[in-house]
C-alpha positions as a Markdown table, in Angstrom:
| # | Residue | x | y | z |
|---|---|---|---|---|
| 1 | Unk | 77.9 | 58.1 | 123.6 |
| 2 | Unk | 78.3 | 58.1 | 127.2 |
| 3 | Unk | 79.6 | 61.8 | 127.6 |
| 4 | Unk | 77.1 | 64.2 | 126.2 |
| 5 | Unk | 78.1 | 67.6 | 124.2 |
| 6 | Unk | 76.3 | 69.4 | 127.4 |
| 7 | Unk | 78.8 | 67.7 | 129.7 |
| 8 | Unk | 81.9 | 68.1 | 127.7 |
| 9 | Unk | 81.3 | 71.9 | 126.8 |
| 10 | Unk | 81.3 | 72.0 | 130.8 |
| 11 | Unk | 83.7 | 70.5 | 131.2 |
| 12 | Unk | 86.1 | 71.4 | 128.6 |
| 13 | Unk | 85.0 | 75.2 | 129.3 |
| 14 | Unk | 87.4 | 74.9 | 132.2 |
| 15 | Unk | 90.7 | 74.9 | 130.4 |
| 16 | Unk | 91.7 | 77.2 | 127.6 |
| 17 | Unk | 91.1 | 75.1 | 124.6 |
| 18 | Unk | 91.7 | 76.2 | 121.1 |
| 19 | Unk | 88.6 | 73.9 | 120.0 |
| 20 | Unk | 85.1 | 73.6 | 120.7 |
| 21 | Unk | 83.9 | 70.0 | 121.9 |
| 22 | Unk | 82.1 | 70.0 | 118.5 |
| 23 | Unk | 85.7 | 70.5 | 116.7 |
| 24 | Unk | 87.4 | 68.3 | 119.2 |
| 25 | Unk | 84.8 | 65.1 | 118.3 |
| 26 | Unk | 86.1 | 65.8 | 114.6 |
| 27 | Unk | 89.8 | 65.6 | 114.8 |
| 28 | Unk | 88.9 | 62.9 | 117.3 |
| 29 | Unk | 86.4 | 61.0 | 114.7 |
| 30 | Unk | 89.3 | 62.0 | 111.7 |
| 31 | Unk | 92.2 | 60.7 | 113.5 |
| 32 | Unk | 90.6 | 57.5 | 114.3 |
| 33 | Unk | 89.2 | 56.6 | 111.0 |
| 34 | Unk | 92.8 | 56.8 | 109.5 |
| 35 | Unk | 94.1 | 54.8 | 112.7 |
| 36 | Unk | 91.8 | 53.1 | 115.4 |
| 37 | Unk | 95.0 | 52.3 | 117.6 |
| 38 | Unk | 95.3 | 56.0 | 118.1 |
| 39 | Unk | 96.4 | 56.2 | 121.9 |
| 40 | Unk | 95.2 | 59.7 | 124.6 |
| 41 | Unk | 98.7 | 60.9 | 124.0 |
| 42 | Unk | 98.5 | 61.2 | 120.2 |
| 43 | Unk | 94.7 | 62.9 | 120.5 |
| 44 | Unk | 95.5 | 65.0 | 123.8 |
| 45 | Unk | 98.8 | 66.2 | 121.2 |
| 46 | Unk | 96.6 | 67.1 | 118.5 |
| 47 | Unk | 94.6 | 68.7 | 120.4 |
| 48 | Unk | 96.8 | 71.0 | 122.8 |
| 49 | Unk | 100.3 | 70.6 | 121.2 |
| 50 | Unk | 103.0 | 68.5 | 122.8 |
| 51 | Unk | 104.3 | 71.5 | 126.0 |
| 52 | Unk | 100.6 | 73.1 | 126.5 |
| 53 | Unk | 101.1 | 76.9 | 127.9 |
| 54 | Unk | 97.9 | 75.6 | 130.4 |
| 55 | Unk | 98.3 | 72.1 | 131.6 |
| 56 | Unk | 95.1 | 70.1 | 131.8 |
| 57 | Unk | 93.0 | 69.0 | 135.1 |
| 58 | Unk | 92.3 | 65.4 | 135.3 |
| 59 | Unk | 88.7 | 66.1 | 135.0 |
| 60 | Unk | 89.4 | 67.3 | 131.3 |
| 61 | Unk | 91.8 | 64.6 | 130.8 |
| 62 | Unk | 89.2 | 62.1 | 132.2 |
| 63 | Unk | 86.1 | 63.5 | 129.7 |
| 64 | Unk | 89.0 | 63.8 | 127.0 |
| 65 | Unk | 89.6 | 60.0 | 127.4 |
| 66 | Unk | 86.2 | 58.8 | 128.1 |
| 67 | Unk | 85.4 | 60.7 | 124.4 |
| 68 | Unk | 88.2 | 59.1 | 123.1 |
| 69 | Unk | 86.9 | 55.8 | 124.3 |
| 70 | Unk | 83.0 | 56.5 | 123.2 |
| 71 | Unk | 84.4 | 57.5 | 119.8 |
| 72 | Unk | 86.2 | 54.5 | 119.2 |
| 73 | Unk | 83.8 | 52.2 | 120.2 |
| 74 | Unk | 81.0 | 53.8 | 117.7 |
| 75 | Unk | 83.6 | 54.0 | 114.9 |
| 76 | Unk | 85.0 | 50.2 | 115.3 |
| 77 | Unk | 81.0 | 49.0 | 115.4 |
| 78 | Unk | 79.8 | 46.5 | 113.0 |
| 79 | Unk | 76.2 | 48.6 | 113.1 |
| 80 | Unk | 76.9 | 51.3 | 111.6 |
| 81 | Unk | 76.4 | 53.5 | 115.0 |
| 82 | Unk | 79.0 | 56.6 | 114.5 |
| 83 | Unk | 77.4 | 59.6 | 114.9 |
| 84 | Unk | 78.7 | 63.1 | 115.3 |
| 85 | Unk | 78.5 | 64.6 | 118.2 |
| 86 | Unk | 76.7 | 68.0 | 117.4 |
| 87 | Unk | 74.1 | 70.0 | 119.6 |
| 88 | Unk | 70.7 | 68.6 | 120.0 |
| 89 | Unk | 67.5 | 69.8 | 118.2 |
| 90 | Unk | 66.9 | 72.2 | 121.3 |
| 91 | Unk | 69.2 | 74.5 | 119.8 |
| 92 | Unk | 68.3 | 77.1 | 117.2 |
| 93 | Unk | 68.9 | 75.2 | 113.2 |
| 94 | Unk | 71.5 | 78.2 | 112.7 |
| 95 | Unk | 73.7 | 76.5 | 115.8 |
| 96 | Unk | 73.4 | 73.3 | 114.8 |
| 97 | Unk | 74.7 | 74.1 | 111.2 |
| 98 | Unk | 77.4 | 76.3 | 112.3 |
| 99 | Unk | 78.1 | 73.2 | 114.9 |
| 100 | Unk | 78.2 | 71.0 | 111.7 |
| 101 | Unk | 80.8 | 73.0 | 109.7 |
| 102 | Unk | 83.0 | 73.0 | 113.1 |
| 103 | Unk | 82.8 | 69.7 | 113.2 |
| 104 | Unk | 83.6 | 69.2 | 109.6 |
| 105 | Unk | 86.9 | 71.7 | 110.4 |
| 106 | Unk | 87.5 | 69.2 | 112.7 |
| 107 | Unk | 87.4 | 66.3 | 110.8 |
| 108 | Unk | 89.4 | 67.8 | 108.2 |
| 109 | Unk | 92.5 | 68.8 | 110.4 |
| 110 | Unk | 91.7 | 64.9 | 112.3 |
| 111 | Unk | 92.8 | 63.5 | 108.4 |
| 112 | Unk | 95.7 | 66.0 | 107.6 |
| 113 | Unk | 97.0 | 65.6 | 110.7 |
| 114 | Unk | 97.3 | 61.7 | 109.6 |
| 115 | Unk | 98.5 | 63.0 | 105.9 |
| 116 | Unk | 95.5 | 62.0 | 104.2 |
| 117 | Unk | 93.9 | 64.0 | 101.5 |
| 118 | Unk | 91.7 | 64.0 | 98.8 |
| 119 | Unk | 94.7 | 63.5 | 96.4 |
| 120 | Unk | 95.8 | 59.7 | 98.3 |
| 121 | Unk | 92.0 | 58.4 | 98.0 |
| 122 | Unk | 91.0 | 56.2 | 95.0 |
| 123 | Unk | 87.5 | 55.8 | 95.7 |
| 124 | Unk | 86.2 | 58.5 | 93.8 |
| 125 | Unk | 82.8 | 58.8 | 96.5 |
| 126 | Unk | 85.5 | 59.2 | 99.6 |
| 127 | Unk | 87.4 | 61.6 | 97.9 |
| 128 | Unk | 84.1 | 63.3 | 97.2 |
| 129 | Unk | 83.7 | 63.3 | 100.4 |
| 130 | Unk | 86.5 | 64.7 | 101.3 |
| 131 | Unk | 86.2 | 67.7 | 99.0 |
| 132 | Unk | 82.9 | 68.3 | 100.3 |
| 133 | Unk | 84.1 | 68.6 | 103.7 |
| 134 | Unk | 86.1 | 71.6 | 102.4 |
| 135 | Unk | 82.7 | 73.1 | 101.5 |
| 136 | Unk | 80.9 | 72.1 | 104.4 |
| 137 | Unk | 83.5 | 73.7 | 106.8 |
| 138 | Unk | 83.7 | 77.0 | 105.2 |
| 139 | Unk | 80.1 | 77.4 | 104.4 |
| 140 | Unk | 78.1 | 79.8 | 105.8 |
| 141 | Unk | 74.3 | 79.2 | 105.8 |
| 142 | Unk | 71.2 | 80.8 | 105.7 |
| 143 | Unk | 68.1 | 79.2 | 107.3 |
| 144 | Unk | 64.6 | 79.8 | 108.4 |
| 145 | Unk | 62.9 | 77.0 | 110.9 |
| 146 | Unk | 61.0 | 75.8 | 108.0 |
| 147 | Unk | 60.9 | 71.9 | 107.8 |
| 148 | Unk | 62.6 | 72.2 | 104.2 |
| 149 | Unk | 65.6 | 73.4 | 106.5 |
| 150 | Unk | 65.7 | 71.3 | 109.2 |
| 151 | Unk | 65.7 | 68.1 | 106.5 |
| 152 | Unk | 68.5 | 69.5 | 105.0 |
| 153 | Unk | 70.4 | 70.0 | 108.1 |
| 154 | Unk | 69.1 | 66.1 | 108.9 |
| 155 | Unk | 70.4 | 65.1 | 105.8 |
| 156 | Unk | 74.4 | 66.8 | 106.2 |
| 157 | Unk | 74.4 | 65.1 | 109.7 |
| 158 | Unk | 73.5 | 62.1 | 107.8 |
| 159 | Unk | 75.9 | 62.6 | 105.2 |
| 160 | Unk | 78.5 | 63.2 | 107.8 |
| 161 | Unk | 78.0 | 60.8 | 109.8 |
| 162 | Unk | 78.0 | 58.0 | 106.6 |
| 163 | Unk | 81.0 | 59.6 | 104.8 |
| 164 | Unk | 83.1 | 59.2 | 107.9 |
| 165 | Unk | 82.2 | 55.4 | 108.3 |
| 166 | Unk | 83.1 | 55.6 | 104.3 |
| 167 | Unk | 86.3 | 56.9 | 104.7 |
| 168 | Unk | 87.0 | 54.6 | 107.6 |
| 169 | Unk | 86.3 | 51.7 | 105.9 |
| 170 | Unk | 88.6 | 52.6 | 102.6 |
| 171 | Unk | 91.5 | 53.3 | 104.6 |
| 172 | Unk | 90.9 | 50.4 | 107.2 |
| 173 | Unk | 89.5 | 47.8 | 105.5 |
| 174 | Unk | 87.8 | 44.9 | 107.5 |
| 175 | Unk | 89.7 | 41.7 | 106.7 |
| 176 | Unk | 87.6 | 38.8 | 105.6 |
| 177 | Unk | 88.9 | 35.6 | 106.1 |
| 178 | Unk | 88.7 | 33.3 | 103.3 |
| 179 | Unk | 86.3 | 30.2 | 103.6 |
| 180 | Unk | 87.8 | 26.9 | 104.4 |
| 181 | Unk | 87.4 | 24.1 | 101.5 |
């Protein structure tokens, strides 16, 4: 990802945003996974309603756009190279959870606010997923800087970061041309 959480919190932190940059990524990464040719206007919508009471400065529009962009590019990649954007292991394992669960709210309002739920899903993994995204955003966690902890917190970004790629590919299959005989 070209913008980093470091740069967006800075420069997000200049207008009077409901979410965090963590929360923002998630609709972000929720919305697209239901429909890649989501367009600035539809994400800057979600994000701040259609008449904001604070208009935004280019510079927020510009990081909006360029995470737009970054996001998009991640989710429509053949590699497998989504990733959420959450706070680097600098910060205390406590953050980074909490930054987790965020982003998981995110997420969650990204897919309602396309009208997807865990009730429209057939695959019985993504709609797992989905209901574990309920739990995951309202969680609260306890943690000590043991390395049992920080695996586990490895293993939600993981989890995360595969179950969105999941969901994206049940609701927008790749289509596969059929071979020429």
């Amino acid at each position: 990802m070209n913008l980093d959480l470091e740069q967006l919190t800075a420069i997000t932190g200049q207008a009077e945003m409901i979410f965090s940059p963590v929360e923002m990524h998630g609709v972000l990464a929720g919305l697209l996974v239901v429909d890649k040719a989501l367009t600035e206007h539809q994400y800057l919508e979600c994000l701040v309603g259609q008449d904001p009471t604070i208009p935004l400065t280019e510079n927020v529009t510009d990081a909006l756009q360029q995470l737009l962009e970054d996001t998009k590019t991640m989710i429509e990649s053949d590699n497998f190279e989504f990733e959420p954007l959450l706070p680097d292991d600098g910060y205390a394992l406590a953050d980074r959870l909490n930054a987790a669960s965020g982003w998981a709210r995110g997420f969650i309002l990204g897919l309602s606010r396309q009208g997807v739920n865990a009730n429209k899903i057939t695959s019985p993994d993504v709609s797992q997923f989905i209901h574990d995204l309920t739990e995951i955003s309202t969680s609260e966690y306890e943690v000590d800087d043991s390395e049992e902890s920080e695996l586990i917190y490895v293993e939600l970004v993981e989890y995360l970061r595969m179950g969105a790629i999941l969901l994206q590919e049940e609701l927008q299959p790749v289509a596969t041309t059929q071979p020429l005989h």
